[in-house]
C-alpha positions in Angstrom: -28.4 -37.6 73.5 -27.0 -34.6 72.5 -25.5 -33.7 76.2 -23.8 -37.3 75.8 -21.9 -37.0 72.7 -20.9 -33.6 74.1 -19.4 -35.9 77.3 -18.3 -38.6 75.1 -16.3 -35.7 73.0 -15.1 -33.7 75.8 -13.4 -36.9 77.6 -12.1 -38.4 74.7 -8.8 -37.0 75.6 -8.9 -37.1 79.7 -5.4 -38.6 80.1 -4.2 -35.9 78.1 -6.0 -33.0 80.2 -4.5 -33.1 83.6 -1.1 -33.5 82.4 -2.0 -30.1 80.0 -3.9 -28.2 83.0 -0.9 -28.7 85.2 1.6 -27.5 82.4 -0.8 -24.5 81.9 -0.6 -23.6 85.7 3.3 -24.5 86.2 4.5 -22.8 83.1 2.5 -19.9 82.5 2.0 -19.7 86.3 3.9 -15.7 86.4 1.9 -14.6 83.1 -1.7 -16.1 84.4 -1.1 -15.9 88.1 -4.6 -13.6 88.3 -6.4 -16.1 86.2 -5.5 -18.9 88.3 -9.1 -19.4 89.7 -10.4 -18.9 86.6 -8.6 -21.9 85.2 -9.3 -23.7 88.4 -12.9 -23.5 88.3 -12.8 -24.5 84.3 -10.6 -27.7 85.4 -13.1 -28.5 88.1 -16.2 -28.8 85.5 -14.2 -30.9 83.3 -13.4 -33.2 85.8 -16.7 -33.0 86.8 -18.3 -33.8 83.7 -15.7 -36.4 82.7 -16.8 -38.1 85.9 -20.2 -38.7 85.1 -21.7 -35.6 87.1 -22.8 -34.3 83.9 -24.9 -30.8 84.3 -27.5 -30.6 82.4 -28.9 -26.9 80.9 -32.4 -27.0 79.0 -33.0 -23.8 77.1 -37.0 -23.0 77.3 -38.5 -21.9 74.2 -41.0 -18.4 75.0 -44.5 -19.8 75.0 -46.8 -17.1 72.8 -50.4 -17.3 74.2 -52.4 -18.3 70.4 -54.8 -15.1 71.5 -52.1 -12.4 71.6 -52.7 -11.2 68.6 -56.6 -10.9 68.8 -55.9 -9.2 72.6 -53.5 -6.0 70.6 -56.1 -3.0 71.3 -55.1 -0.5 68.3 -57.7 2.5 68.4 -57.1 5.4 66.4 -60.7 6.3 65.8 -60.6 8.3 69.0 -58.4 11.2 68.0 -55.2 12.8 66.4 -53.0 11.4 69.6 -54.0 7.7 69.2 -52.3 6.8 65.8 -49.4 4.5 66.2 -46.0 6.1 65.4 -43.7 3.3 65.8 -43.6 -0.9 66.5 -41.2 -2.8 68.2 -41.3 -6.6 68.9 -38.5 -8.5 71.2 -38.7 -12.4 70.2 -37.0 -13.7 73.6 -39.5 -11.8 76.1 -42.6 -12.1 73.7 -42.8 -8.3 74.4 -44.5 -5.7 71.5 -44.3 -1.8 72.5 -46.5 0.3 70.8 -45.6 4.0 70.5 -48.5 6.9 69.7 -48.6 10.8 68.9 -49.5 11.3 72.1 -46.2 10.3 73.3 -47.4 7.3 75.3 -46.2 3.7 74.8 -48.3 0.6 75.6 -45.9 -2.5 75.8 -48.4 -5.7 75.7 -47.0 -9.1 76.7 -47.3 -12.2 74.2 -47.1 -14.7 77.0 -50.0 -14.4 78.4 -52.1 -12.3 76.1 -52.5 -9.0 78.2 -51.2 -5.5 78.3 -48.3 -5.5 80.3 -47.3 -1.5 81.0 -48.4 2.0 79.9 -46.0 4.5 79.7 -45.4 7.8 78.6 -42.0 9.5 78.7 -42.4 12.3 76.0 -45.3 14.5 75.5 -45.6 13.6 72.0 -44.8 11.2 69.0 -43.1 8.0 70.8 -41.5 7.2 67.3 -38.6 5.1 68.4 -38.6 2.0 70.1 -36.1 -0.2 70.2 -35.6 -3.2 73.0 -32.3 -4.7 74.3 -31.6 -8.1 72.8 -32.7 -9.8 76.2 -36.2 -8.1 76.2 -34.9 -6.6 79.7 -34.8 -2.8 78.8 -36.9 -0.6 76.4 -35.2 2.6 75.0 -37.9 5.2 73.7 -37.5 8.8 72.3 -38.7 11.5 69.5 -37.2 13.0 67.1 -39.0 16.0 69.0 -36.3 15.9 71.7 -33.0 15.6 72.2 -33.5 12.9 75.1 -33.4 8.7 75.4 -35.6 7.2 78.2 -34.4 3.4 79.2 -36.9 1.7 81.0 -36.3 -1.5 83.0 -38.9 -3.8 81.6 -39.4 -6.0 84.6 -39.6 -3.5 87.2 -41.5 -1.4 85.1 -39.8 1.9 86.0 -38.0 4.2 84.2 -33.9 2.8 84.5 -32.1 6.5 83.5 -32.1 9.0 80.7 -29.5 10.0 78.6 -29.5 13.8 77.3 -28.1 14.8 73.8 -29.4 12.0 72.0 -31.9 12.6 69.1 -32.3 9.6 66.6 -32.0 5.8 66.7 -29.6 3.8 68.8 -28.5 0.4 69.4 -27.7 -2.3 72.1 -25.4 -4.6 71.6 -25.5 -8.5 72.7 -24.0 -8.4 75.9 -26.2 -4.6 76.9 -22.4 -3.6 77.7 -23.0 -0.5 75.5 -25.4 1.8 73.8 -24.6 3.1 69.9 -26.9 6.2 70.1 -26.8 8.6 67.3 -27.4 12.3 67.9 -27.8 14.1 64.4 -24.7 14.4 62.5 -22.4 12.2 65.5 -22.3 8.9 66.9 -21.9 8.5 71.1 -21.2 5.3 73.3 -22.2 4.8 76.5 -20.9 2.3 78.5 -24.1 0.8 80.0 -22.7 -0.7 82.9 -20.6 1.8 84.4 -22.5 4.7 83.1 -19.8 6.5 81.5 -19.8 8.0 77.8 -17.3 6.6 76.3 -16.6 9.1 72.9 -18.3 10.8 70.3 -17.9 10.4 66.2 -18.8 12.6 63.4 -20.6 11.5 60.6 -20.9 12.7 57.1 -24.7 13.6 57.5 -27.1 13.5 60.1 -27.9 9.6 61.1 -30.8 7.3 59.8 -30.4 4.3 60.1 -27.7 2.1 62.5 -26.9 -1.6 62.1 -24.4 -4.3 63.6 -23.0 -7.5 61.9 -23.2 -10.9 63.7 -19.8 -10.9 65.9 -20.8 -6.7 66.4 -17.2 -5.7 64.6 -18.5 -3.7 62.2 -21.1 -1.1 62.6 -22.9 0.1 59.3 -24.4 3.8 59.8 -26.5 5.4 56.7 -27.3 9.1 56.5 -28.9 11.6 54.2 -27.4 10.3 51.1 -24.3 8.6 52.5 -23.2 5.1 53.8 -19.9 4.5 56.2 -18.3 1.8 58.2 -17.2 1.7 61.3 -15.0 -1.0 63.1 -16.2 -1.2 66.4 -13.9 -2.2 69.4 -15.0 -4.2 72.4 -13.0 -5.1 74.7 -12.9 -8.7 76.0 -13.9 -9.7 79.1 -10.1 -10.0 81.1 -9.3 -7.0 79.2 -12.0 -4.9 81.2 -11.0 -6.7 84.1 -7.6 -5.9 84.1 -7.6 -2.9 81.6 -9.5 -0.2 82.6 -8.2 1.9 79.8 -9.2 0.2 77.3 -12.8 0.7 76.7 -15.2 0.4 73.6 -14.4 2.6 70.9 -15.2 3.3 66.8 -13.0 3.9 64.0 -14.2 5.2 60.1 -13.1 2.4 57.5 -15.3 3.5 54.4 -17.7 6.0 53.2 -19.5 5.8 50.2 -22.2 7.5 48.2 -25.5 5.9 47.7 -27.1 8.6 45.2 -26.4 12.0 43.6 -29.5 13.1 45.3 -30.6 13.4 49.0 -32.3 10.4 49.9 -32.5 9.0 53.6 -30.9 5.4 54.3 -33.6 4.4 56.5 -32.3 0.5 57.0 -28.7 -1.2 56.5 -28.1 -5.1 57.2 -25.3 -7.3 57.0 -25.9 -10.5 55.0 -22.4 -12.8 54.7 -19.6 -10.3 53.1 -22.0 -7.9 52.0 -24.2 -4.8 53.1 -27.3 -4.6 52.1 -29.0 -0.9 52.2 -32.1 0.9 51.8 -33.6 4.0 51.0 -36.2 6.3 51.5 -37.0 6.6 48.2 -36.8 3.1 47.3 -33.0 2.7 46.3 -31.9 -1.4 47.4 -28.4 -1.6 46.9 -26.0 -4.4 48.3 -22.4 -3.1 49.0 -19.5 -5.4 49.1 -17.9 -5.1 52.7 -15.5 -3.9 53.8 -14.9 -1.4 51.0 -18.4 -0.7 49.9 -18.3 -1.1 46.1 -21.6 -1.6 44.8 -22.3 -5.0 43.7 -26.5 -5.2 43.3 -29.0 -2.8 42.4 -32.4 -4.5 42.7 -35.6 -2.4 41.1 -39.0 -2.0 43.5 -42.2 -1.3 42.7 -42.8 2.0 45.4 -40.9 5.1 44.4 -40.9 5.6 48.4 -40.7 3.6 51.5 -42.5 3.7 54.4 -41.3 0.7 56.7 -39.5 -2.3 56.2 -38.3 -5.8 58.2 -35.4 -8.3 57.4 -35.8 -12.1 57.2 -33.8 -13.7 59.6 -32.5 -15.8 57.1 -31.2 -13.0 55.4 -33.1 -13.6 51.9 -36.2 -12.2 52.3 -36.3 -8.3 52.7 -40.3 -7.2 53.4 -41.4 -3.4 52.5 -44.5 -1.3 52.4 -44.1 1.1 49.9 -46.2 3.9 48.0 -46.2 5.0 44.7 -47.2 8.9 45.3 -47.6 9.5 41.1 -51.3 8.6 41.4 -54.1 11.0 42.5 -55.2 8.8 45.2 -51.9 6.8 47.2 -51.4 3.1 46.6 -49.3 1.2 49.3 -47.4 -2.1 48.7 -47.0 -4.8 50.5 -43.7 -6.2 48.5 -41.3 -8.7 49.3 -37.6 -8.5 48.3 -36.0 -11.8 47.5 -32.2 -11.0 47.7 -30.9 -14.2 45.7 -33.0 -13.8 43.0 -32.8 -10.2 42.5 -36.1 -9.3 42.5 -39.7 -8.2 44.5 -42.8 -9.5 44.3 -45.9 -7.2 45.2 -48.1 -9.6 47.9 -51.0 -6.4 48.5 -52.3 -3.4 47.6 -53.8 -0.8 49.7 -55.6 1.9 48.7 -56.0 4.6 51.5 -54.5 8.1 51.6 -53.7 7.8 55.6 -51.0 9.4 56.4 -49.8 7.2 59.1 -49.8 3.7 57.8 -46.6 1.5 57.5 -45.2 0.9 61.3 -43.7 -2.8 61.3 -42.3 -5.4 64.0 -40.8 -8.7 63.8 -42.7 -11.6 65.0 -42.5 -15.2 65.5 -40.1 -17.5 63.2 -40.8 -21.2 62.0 -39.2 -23.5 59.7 -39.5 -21.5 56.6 -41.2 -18.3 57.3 -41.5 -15.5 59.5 -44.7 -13.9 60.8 -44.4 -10.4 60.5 -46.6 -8.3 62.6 -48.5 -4.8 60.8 -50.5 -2.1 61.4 -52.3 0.0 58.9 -54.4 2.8 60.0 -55.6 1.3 63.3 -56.1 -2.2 61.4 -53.9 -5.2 62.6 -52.2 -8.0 60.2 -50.3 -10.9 60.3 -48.2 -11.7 56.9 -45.6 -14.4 56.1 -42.4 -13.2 54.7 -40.8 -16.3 53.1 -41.6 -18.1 49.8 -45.5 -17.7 48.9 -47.5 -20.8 49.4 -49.9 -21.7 46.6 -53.1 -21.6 48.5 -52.2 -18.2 49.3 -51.4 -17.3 45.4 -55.0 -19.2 44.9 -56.9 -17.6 48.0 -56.1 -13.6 47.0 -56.7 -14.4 43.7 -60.5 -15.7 44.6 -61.2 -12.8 47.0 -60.8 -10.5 44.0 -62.9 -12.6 41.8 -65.5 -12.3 44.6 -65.3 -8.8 44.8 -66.0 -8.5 40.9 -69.2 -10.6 40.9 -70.8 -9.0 43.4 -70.8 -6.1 41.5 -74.5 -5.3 40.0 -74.6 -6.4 36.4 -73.5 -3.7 33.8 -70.8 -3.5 31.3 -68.0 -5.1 33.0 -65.0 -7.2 32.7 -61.7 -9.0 34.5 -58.5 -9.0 32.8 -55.6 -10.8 34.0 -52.1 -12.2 33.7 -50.8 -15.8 35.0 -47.0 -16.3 36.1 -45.4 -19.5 35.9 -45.4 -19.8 39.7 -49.2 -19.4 39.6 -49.3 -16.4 40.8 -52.3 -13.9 39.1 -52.6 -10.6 38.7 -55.0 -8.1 37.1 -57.7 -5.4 36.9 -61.3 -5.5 36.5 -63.7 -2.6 35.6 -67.6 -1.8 35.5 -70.0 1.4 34.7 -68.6 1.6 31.2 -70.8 2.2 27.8 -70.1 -0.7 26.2 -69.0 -4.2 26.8 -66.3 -3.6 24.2 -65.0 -0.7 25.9 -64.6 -2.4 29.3 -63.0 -5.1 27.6 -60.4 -2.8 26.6 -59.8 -0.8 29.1 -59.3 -3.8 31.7 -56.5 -4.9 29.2 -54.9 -2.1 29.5 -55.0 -1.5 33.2 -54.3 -5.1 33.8 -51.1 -4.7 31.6 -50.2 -1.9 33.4 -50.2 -3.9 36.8 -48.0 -6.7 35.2 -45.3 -3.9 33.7 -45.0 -3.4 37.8 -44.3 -7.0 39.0 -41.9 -10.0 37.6 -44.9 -11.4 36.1 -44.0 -12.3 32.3 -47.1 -13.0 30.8 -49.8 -11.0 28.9 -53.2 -10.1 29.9 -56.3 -12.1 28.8 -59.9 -11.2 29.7 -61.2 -13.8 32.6 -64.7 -12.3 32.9 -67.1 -10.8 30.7 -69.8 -9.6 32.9 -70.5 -12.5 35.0 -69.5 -14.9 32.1 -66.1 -16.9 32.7 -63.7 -17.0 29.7 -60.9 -19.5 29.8 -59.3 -21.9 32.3 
């Protein structure tokens, strides 16, 4: 139906088009005389389609096998060398790489559920990983040398390396060029005719690298710095027909995030504004293109280990850790940009030092399935609005846990948000009933202080005994 009113809308005005696409030819016939063919072939479909031989295109969805999850092998019992250094996930090819110390990669396919390659261009820490936006090439380095390996994905053979390059690096749309940084500098590459194109300094050595939607303005965050870039590309008759004109960067901005180091580890573009954030959990949103700061939204973590962005640019998903505690506690917290706030979905206690490596998976109507890995362990969690059951189903899995405690002096304390949402503490092994009353108060209160939750604590359990609603 669609392909018809596309016809219907395109002919509408067919006694008009030859008359114009003979004017175009006539007129202009000196100023387009090498894009003659070019407007030939363009007239052609028309007439074409305006003649009933309509040409049909039907874009095929990727197909993800429902076992490709359960078929990820993540071992890193075995040794030092297996734990996972860095994820990356390309939604067109249904491809996830999967980089380790050891400096191997294992790049598993979601079509049909098996693993696809194994490689292993550095000898150790494969720690970034980022595809081409047509799944078609890999790029893969270390911060341990100053070398990019691009593989060609579907010959499965290593496509060309690219010295002086230490840090992360960009394709854009079209894989016309690469935006590699290499510490304090970005470089282009053109990566068709395999030429650099220029280098630019930066103030600081480079973090973090992100595009807008058309790819006009690159954002590039460093040690304690943000700046923007305009970026050039040249369109397609200019490359044709102007060789000298190639891809190139110029500094608009540059603006301080903080008064104190701290790494901008990711920066994306949402409408007319930047949004960026830190390594030690600073989320700011910058207006663009002059980078004023207009948002300053509080987190949980005090630092931040990983972190994805909702494609539709609400939702911002982070795993944190609040290192003031003798033993670490990770977050799983959720960022919701239009209303200013975060929302802690699940705590991990584990002092691993490896734990947070993240990857974007599949998108439905209202949610995204975001793939994780913590400490060899694999999960699968929806960044988008929380749905009740899942409020009601985490809250029951604690209350589990609780009663299957031995009997003693014991209690549950918690708090109820207006969404329905719980949180809370419990406790057991005290001296009293009285005191473990008391002291799950307290350490539920001090949860709630730590989440949007505005509601006091109330005891649920005493012992086994259930108080309240």
């Amino acid at each position: 139906m669609q392909a018809f009113k596309f016809q219907s809308a395109l002919c509408s005005g067919r006694k008009k088009f030859p008359e114009l696409f003979t004017n175009a030819l006539t007129s202009n016939g000196q100023q387009f005389g090498k894009m003659k063919k070019t407007i030939i072939l363009i007239g052609v479909l028309v007439v074409l389609i305006c003649s009933g031989y309509l040409l049909v295109v039907t874009i095929f969805s990727t197909q993800i096998d429902p076992n490709f999850f359960k078929s990820i092998d993540i071992d890193q019992s075995k040794s030092f060398e297996s734990n996972v250094t860095a994820i990356a996930y390309n939604k067109k090819k249904a491809l996830l790489s999967i980089g380790y110390e050891s400096g191997n990669v294992d790049i598993f396919d979601g079509k049909n559920a098996t693993k696809y390659m194994s490689i292993q261009p550095v000898s150790t820490r494969s720690n970034i990983l980022n595809f081409s936006q047509d799944g078609k090439y890999l790029s893969v380095g270390t911060y341990f040398e100053d070398t990019t390996y691009i593989y060609d994905i579907e010959n499965k053979a290593l496509f060309m390396k690219l010295e002086n390059t230490g840090g992360t690096e960009l394709f854009t749309s079209n894989n016309r060029c690469l935006i590699m940084a290499n510490r304090s500098e970005i470089r282009l590459y053109d990566f068709k005719k395999n030429i650099w194109l220029g280098s630019y300094k930066t103030d600081g050595v480079v973090e973090s690298l992100s595009l807008n939607d058309n790819e006009t303005l690159l954002a590039v965050g460093t040690n304690n710095k943000i700046q923007l870039f305009a970026f050039y590309q040249p369109p397609w008759y200019k490359r044709i027909f102007d060789k000298k004109s190639p891809a190139a960067l110029s500094l608009k901005t540059t603006a301080e995030a903080h008064t104190l180091k701290d790494w901008i580890l990711y920066s994306w573009f949402i409408d007319n504004a930047l949004v960026t954030l830190s390594r030690f959990a600073n989320l700011y949103v910058w207006s663009i293109p002059d980078l004023k700061k207009i948002k300053d939204i509080p987190l949980k973590s005090n630092t931040i280990r990983g972190a994805v962005f909702g494609k539709n640019k609400r939702y911002i998903m982070a795993l944190g850790v609040n290192e003031d505690r003798e033993k670490e506690q990770y977050f799983e917290e959720q960022i919701d940009l239009n209303l200013n706030k975060s929302e802690i979905l699940t705590r991990i206690n584990t002092n691993y030092p490896n734990i947070a490596k993240w990857s974007e998976s599949q998108v439905n109507e209202n949610n995204e399935l975001i793939f994780v890995e913590h400490a060899g362990k694999k999960i699968l969690l929806r960044l988008g609005p929380t749905p009740e059951n899942q409020i009601k189903s985490n809250y029951k899995k604690y209350v589990g846990k609780y009663l299957a405690i031995p009997k003693n002096f014991k209690a549950f304390a918690v708090a109820k948000g207006a969404s329905g949402r719980y949180e809370g503490n419990y406790t057991w092994g005290q001296s009293s009933q009285s005191i473990a009353d008391q002291k799950a108060l307290e350490e539920c209160q001090e949860r709630v202080k730590k989440t949007n939750i505005n509601a006091n604590c109330y005891l649920k359990f005493q012992g086994d005994k259930m108080l309240g609603d």
